[in-house]
C-alpha positions as CSV (number, residue, x, y, z in Angstrom):
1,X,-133.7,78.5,-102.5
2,X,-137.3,77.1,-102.9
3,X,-137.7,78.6,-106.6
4,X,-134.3,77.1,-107.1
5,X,-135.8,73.3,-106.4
6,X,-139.1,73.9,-108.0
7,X,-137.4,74.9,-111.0
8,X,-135.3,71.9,-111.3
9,X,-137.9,69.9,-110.7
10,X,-139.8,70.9,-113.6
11,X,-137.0,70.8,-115.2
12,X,-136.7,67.4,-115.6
13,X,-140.5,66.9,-115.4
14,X,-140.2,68.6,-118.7
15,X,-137.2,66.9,-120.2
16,X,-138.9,63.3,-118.9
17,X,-142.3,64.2,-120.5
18,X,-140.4,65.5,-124.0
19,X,-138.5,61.9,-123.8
20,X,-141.7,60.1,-123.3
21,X,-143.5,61.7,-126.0
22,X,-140.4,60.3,-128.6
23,X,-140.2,57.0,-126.7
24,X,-144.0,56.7,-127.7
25,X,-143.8,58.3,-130.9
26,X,-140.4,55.9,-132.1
27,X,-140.6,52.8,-130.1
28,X,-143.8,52.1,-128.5
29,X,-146.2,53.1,-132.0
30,X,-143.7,51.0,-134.5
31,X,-144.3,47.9,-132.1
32,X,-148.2,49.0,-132.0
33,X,-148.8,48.7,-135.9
34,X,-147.5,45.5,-135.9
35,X,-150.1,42.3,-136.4
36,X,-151.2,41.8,-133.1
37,X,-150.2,38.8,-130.5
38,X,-153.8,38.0,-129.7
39,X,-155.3,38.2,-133.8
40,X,-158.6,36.9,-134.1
41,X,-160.6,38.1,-137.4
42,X,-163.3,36.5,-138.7
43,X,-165.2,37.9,-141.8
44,X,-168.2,36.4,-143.4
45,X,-169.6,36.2,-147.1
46,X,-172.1,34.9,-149.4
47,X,-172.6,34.5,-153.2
48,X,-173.7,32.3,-155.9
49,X,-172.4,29.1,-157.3
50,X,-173.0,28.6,-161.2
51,X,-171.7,26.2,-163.2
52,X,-171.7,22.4,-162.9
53,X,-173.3,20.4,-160.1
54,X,-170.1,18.4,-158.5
55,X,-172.4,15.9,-157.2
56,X,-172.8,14.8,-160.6
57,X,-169.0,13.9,-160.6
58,X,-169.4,11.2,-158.2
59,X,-172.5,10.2,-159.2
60,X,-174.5,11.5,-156.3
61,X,-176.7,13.8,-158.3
62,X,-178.4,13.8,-161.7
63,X,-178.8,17.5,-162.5
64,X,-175.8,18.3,-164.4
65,X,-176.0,22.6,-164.6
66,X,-177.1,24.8,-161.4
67,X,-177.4,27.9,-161.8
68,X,-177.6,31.1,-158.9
69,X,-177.7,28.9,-155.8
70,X,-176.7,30.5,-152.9
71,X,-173.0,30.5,-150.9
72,X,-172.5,31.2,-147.8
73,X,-168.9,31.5,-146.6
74,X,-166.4,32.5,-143.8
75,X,-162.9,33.3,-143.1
76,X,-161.0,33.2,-140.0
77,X,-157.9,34.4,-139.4
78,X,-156.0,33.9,-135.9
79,X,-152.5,33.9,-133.9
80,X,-151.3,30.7,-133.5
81,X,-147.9,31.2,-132.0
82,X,-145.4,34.5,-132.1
83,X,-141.6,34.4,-133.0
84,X,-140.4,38.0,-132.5
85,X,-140.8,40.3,-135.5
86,X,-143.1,36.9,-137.0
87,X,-146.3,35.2,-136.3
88,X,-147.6,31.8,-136.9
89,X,-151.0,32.2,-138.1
90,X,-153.9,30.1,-139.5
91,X,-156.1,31.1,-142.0
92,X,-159.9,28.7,-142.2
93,X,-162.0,29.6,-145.0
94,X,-165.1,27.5,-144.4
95,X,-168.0,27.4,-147.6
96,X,-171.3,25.8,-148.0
97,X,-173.0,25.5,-151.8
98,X,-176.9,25.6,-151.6
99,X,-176.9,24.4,-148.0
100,X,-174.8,21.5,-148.3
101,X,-172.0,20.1,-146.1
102,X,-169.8,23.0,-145.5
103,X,-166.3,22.5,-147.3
104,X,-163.1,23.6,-144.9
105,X,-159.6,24.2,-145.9
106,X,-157.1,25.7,-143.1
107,X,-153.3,27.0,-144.2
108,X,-151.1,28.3,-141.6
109,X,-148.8,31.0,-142.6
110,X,-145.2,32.4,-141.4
111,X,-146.2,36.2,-141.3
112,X,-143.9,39.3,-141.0
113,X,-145.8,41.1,-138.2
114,X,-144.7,44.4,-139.7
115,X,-145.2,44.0,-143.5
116,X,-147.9,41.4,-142.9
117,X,-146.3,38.9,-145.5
118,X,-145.7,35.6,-145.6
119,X,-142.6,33.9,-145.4
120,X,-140.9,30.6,-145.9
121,X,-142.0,27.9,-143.1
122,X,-139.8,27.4,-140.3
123,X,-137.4,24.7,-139.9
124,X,-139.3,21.6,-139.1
125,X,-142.8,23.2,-139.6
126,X,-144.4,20.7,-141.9
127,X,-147.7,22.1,-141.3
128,X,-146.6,25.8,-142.4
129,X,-147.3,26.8,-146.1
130,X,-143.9,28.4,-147.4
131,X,-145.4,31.2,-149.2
132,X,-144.9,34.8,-150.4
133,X,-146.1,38.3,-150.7
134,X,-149.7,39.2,-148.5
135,X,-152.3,36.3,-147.1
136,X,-154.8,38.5,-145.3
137,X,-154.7,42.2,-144.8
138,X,-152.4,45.3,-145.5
139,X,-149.4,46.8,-143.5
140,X,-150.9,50.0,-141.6
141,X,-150.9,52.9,-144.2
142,X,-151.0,50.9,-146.8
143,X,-149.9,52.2,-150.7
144,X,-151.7,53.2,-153.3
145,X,-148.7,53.0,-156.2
146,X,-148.6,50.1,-158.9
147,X,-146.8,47.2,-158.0
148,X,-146.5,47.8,-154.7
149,X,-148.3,44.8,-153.3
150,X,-148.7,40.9,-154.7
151,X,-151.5,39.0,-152.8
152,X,-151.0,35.2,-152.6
153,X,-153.7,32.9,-153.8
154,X,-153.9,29.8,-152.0
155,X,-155.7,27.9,-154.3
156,X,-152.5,27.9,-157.4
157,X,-149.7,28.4,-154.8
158,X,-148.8,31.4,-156.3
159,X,-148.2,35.3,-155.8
160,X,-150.2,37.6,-158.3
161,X,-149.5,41.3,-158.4
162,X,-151.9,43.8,-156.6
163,X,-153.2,46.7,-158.4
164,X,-155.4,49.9,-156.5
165,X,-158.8,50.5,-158.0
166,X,-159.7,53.1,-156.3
167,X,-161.6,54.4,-152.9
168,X,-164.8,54.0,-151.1
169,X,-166.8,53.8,-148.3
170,X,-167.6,50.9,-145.9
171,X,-168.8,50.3,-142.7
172,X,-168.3,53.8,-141.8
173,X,-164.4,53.5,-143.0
174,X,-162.2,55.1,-145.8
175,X,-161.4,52.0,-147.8
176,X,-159.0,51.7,-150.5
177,X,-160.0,49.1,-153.3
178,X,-157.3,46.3,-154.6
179,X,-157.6,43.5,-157.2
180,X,-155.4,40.6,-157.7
181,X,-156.3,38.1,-160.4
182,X,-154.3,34.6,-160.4
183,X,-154.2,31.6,-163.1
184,X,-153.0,28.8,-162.6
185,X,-153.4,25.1,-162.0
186,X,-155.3,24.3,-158.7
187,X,-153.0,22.7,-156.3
188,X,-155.4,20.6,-154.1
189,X,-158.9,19.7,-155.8
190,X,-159.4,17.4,-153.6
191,X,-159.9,20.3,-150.9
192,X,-162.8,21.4,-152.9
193,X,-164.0,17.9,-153.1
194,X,-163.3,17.8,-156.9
195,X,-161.9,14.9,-158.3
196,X,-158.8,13.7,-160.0
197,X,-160.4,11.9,-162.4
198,X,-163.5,10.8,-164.2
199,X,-165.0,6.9,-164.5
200,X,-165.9,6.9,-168.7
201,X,-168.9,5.5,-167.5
202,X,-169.9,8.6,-166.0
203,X,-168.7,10.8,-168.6
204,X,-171.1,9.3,-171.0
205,X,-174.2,9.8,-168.7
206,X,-172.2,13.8,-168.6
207,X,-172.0,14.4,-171.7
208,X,-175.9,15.5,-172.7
209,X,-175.9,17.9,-169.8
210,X,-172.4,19.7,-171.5
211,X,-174.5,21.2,-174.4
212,X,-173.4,25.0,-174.6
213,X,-170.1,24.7,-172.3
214,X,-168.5,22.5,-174.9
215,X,-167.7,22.4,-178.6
216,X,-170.8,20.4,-180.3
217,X,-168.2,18.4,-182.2
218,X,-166.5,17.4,-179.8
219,X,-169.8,16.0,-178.4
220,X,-171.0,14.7,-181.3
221,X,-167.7,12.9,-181.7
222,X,-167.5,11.7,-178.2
223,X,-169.4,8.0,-178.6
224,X,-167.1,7.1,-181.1
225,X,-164.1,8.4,-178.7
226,X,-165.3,6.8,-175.9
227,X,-164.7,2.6,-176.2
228,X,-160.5,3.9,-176.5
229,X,-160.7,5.6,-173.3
230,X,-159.2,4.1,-170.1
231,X,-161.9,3.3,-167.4
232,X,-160.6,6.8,-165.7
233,X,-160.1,9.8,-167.5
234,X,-157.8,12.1,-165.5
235,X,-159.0,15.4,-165.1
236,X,-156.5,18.5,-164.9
237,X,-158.4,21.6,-162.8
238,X,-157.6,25.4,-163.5
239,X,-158.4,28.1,-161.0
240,X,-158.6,31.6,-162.1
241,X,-159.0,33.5,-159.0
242,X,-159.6,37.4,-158.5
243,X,-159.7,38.3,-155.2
244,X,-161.1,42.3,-154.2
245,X,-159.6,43.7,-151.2
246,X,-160.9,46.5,-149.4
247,X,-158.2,47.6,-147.0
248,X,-158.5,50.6,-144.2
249,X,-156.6,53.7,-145.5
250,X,-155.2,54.3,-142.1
251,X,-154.2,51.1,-140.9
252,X,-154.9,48.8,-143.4
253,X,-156.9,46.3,-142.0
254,X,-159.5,44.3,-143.7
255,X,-162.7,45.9,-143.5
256,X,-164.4,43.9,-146.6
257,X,-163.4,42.0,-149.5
258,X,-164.3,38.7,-151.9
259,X,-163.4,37.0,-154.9
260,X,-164.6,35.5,-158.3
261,X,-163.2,31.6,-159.1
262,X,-163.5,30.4,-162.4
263,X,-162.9,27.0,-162.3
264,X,-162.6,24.7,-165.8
265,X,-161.3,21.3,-165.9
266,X,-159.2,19.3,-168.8
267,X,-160.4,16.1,-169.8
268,X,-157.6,14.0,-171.5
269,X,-159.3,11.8,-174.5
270,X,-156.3,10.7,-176.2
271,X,-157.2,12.4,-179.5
272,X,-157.4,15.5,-178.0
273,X,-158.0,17.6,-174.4
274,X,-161.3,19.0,-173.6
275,X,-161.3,22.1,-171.8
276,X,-164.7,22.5,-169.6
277,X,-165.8,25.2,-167.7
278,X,-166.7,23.6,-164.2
279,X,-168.3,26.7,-162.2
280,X,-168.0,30.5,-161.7
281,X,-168.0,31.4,-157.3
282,X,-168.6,34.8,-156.4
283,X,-168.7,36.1,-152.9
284,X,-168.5,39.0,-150.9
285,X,-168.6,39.9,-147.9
286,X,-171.9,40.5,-146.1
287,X,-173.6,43.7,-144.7
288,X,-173.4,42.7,-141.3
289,X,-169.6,41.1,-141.1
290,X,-168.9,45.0,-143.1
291,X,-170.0,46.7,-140.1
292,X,-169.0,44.6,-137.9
293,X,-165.4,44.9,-139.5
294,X,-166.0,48.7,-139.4
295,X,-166.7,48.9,-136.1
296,X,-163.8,47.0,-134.9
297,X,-161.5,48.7,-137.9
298,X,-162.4,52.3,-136.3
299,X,-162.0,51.1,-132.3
300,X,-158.8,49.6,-133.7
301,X,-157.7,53.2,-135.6
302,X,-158.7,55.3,-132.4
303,X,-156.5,53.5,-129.9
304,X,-153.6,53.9,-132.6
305,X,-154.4,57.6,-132.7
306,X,-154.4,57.8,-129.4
307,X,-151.2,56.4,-128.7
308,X,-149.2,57.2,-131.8
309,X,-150.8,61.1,-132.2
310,X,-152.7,62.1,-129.3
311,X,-150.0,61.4,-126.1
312,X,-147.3,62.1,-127.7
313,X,-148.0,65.9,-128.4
314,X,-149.8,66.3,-125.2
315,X,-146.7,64.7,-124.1
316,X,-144.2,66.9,-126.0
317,X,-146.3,70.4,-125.4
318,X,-146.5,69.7,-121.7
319,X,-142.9,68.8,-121.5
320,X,-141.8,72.4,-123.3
321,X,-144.2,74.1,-120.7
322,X,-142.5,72.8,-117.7
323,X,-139.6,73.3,-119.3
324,X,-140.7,77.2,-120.3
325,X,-141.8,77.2,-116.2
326,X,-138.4,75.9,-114.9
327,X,-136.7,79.0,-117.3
328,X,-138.8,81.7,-115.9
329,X,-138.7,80.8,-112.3
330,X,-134.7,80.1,-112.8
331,X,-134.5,83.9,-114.1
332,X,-136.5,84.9,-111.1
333,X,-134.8,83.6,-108.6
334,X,-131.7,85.1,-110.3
335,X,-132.8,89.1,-110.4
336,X,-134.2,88.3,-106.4
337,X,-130.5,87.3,-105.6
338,X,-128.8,89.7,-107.7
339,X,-130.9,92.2,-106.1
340,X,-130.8,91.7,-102.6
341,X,-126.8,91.3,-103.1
342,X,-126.9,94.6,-104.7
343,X,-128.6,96.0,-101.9
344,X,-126.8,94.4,-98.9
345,X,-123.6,96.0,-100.4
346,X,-125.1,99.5,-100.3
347,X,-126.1,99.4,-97.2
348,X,-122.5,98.4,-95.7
349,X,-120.6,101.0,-97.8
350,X,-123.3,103.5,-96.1
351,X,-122.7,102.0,-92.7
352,X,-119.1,102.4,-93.3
């Protein structure tokens, strides 16, 4: 009778252990990959600034051309509110040129927790950017075909498809390499403190420091332009933006990544438009936010491991064991019965 009970109990030991190992595997590790309730990511760059100085723009500054001067930049990503299968979530990119006053632009995002894409803004959400396509990081094992991905790019409101350029190595982590380049016109100059338009005025005391980034003709023509020109010239800007992504191969996460922006602005002069390039950014993100992004990226990986991998098949192995158990002490306890009944009638036919 005691084998009987101990069987059965592992028994269903065994059959709760196999169903915890696919409640795990099916329920709990989908809900684990998606972006988390309490995200907080902050990664940190620097670069150079070439091109021309904006303070000259508003008059501020008299060097018109700078050339190597040091960015430093920042991006913070974080959970605002959660919805469900969606997450509110704001996005800061801070940057400072040469030291200066840092330069802050914030977009909030309606996310897809599990693809990680943006969606269109909630009803009522004024504040919410209705976007498309990825904002931030990659779904957890994220592709490798073409056309698999588009990035958005905040500066031209726009999606721009996502190709793989390979793999590498960074801050201890298998990395897979994306580029997504997007042209377009820049939506908000005035978030990069750039102007909408020019006093002629200040165009005039401009022009000498254009030499190289604009025809010579069109120079050399300029003074005679310049008495038919309204008191503002409006400028038009252009963003070309390619943005490098260097995404976990496991889960995806952003371990590093950057961008080049070529800006240009188009001056309307009546007779014709001139197209000049403004500056070339290019960042990347530093040695220290790479390891930093590694570290946490690989704590990140382990736990998933650990609960999508690990306890499930210790889970599932165990749960077959008992199960194995509960079969061989059922088949013993059957032979001891059928044995002793065997036995007990032998002796009363004897008897008899």
């Amino acid at each position: 009778m005691r084998s009987t009970r101990t069987s059965i109990l592992l028994a269903v030991v065994g059959v709760l252990l196999i169903v915890a190992a696919a409640v795990v595997r099916f329920v709990v590790v989908p809900s684990a990959t998606d972006l988390p309730e309490d995200l907080d990511v902050t990664l940190r760059f620097d670069g150079t600034y070439d091109g021309i100085n904006p303070g000259v723009l508003s008059g501020e500054a008299t060097e018109v051309l700078l050339e190597d001067v040091p960015i430093e930049a920042s991006r913070r990503v974080q959970a605002e509110s959660v919805d469900g299968d969606t997450e509110i979530v704001l996005r800061t990119d801070e940057r400072s040129i040469g030291g200066g006053e840092p330069a802050v632009t914030e977009a909030r995002f309606n996310v897809d927790r599990g693809t990680a894409e943006a969606l269109p803004a909630p009803d009522g959400a004024d504040d919410v950017t209705s976007a498309e396509a990825l904002v931030f990081t990659l779904p957890v094992d994220p592709s490798t075909e073409e056309g698999a991905y588009e990035y958005w790019d905040h500066y031209t409101l726009q999606a721009a498809p996502v190709t793989f350029e390979g793999e590498e190595t960074l801050g201890g982590r298998d990395v897979y390499r994306y580029e997504s380049v997007a042209d377009g016109e820049l939506a908000d100059p005035a978030a990069l403190g750039l102007p909408t338009s020019l006093p002629k005025a200040q165009l005039e005391a401009l022009a000498p420091g254009l030499t190289g980034l604009v025809d010579p003709q069109l120079l050399a023509a300029l003074p005679a332009v310049l008495p038919s020109l309204p008191a503002e010239i409006p400028i038009a800007w252009n963003s070309r933006t390619t943005t490098f992504v260097d995404a976990d191969q496991a889960i995806g996460a952003t371990v590093a990544g950057g961008s080049t922006q070529e800006i240009s602005g188009s001056l309307d002069l009546g007779v014709t438009v001139v197209d000049v390039p403004f500056a070339t950014i290019d960042v990347y993100s530093t040695d220290d936010s790479i390891d930093e992004r590694g570290s946490d990226v690989g704590d990140d990986s382990n736990l998933l491991d650990l609960v999508g991998t690990i306890l499930p098949i210790v889970a599932l192995v165990l749960g077959l064991l008992l199960l194995l158990a509960a079969i061989l002490l059922a088949v013993r306890a059957a032979r001891r019965t059928g044995g002793t009944s065997r036995t007990g009638g032998s002796t009363a036919a004897h008897a008899a």
